[in-house]
GUSEMAR-138893 format. One record per atom (N, C-alpha, C): residue number from 1; y, z, x. Coordinates in Angstrom, 2 decimals. Example, Ala and Ser with C-alpha at 12.3 -4.5 7.8 and 13.67 -1.06 7.14 Angstrom:
<pts>
  num        v        w        u
    1    -5.69     7.80    13.19
    1    -4.50     7.80    12.30
    1    -3.30     7.80    13.20
    2    -2.25     7.08    12.85
    2    -1.06     7.14    13.67
    2     0.03     7.87    12.90
</pts>
This chain:
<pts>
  num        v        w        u
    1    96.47    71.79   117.05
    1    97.67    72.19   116.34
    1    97.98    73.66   116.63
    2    99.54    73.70   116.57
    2    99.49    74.87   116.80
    2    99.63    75.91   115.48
    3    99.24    77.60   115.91
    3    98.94    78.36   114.81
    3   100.13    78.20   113.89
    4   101.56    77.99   113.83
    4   102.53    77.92   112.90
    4   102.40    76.69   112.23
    5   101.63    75.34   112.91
    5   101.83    74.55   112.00
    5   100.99    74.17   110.99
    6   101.54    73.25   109.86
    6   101.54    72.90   108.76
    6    99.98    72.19   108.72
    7    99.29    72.83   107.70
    7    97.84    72.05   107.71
    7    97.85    70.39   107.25
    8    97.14    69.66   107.30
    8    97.14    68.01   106.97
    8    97.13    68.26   105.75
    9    96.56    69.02   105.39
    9    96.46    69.00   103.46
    9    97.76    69.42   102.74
   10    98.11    70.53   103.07
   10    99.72    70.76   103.22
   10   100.93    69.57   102.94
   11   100.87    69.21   103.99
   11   101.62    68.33   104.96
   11   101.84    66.88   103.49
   12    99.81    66.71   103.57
   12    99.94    65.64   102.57
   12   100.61    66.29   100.72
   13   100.24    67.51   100.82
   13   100.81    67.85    99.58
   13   102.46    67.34    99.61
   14   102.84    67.97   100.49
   14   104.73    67.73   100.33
   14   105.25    66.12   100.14
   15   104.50    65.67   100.94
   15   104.71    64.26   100.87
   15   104.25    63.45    99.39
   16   103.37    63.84    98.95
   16   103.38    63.53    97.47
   16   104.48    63.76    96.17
   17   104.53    65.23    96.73
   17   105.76    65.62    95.81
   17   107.36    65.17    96.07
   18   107.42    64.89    97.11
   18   108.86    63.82    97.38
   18   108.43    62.64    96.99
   19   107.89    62.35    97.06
   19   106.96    60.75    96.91
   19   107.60    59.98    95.31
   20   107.37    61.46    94.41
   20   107.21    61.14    93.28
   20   108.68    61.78    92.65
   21   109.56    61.79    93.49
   21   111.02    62.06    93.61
   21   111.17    63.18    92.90
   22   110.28    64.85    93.32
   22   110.25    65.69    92.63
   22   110.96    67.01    94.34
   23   112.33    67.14    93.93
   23   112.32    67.94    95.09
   23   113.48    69.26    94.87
   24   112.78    69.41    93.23
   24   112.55    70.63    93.06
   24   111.92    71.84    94.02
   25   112.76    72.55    94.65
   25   111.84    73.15    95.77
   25   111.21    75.29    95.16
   26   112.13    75.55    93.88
   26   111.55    76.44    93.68
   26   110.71    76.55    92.70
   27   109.63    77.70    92.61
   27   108.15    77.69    91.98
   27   108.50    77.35    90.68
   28   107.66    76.78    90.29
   28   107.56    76.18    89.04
   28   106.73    77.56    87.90
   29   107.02    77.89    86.49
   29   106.21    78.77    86.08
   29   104.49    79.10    86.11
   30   103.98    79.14    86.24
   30   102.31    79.44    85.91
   30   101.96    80.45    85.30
   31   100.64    79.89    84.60
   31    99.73    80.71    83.71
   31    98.80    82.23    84.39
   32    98.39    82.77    83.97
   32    97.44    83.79    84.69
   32    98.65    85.31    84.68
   33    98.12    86.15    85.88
   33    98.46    87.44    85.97
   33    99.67    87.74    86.48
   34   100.24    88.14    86.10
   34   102.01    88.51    86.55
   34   101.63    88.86    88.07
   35   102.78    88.62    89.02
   35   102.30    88.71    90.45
   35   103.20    90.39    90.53
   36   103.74    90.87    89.69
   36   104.51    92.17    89.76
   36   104.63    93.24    88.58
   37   104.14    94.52    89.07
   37   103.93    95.42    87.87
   37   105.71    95.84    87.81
   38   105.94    95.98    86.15
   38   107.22    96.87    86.45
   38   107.38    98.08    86.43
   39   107.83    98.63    87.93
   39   107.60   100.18    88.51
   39   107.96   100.65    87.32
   40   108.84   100.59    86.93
   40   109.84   101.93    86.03
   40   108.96   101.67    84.81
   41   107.99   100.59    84.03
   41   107.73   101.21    83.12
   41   106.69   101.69    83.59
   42   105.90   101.17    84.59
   42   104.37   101.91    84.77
   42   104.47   103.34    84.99
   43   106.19   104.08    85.94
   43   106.24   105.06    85.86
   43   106.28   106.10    84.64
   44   107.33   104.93    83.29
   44   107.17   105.89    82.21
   44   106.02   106.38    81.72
   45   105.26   105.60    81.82
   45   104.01   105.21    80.81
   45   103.36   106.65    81.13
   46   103.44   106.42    82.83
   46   102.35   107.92    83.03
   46   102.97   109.18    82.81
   47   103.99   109.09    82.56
   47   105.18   109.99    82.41
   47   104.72   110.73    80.99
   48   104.45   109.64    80.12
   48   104.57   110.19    78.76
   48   103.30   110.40    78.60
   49   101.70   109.54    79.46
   49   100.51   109.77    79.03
   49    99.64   109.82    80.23
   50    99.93   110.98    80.99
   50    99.19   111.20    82.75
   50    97.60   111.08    82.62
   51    97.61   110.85    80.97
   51    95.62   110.96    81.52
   51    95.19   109.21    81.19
   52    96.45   108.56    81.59
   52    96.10   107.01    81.22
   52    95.41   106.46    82.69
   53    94.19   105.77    82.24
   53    93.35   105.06    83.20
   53    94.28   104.19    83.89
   54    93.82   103.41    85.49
   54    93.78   102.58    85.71
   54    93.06   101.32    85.29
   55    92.55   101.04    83.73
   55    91.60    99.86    83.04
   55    92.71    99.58    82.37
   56    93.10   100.92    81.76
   56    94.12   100.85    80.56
   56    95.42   100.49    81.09
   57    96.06   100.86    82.20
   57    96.98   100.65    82.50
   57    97.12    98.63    83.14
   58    96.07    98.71    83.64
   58    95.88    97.47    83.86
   58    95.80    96.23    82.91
   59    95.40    96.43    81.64
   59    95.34    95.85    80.22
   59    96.91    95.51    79.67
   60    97.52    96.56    79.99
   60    99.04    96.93    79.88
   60    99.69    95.49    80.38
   61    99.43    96.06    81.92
   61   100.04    94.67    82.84
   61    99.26    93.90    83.12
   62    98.37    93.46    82.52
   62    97.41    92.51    82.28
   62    97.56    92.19    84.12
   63    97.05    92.71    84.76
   63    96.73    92.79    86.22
   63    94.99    93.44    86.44
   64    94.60    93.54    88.14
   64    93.43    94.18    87.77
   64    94.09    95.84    88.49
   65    92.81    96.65    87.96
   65    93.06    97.88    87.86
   65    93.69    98.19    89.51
   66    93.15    97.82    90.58
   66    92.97    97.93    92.10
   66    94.83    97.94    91.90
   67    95.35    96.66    91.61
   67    96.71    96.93    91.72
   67    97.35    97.83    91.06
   68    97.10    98.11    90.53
   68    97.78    99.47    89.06
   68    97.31   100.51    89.92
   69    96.51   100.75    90.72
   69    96.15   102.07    91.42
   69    97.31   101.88    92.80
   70    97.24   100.68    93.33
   70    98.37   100.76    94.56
   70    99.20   101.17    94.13
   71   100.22   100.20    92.95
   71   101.65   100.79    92.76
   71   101.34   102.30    92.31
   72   100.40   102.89    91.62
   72   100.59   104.48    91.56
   72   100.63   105.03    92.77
   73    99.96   104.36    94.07
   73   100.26   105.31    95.41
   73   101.49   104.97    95.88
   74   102.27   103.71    95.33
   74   103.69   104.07    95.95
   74   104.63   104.46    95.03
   75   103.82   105.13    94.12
   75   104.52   106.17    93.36
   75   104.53   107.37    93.71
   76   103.73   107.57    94.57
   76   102.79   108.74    95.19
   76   102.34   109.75    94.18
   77   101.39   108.70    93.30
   77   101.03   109.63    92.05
   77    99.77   109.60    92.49
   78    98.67   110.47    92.31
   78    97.29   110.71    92.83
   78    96.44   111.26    91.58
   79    95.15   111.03    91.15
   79    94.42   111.16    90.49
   79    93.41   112.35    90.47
   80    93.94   113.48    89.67
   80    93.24   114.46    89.65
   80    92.96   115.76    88.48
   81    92.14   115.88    88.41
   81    91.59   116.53    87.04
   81    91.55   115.92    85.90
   82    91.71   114.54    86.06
   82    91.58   113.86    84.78
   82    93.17   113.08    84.19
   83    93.94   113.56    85.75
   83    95.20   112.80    84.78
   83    95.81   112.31    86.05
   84    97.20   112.10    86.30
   84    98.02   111.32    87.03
   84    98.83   112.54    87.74
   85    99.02   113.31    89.21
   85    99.95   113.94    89.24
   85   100.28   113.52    91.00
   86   101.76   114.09    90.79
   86   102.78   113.74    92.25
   86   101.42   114.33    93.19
   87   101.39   113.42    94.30
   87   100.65   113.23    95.30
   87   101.72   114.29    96.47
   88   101.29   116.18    96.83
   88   102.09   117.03    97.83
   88   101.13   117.34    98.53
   89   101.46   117.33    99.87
   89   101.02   117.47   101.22
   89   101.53   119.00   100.91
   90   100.54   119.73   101.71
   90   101.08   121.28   102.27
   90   101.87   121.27   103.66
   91   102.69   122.22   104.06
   91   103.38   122.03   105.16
   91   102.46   121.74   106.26
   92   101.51   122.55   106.24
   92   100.30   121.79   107.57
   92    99.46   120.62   107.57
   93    99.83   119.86   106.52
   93    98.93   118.78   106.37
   93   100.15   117.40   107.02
   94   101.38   117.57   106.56
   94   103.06   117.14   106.97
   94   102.59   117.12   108.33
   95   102.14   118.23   109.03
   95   102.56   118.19   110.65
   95   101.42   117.21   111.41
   96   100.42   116.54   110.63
   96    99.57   116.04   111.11
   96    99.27   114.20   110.91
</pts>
């Protein structure tokens, strides 16, 4: 098979679900961890409390901490002295 195609297990999944005249094709809800933090509040949050953990923040968005630390780097917020601050390059660090 080739690398784009569809695994047998796959394949047999879809065919079940038409089978059973379900062709509903978008995701259905599920239980568990939100697949998306929301930027703007995670930004407030640190806004109003920069010495908030990534445990705590993660509890928040009931996510694990690892993701609550990404979206802070594409916040370009960086962790230092004990709190949350804008992540600045010096002009010679820019040129490299």
């Amino acid at each position: 098979m080739g690398k784009d195609a569809l695994s047998i297990r796959t394949a047999q999944h879809w065919f079940n679900w038409f089978k059973n005249d379900n062709f509903e094709l978008d995701d259905l809800p599920r239980t568990g961890r939100p697949l998306k933090v929301d930027m703007n509040v995670l930004k407030q949050l640190i806004e109003e409390d920069p010495r908030l953990t990534t445990w705590c923040l993660a509890e928040r968005f009931w996510c694990s901490h690892t993701t609550v630390e990404t979206h802070l780097g594409e916040l370009d917020k960086t962790w230092k002295y004990g709190v949350w601050i804008p992540h600045e390059l010096s002009p010679l660090q820019l040129q490299h």
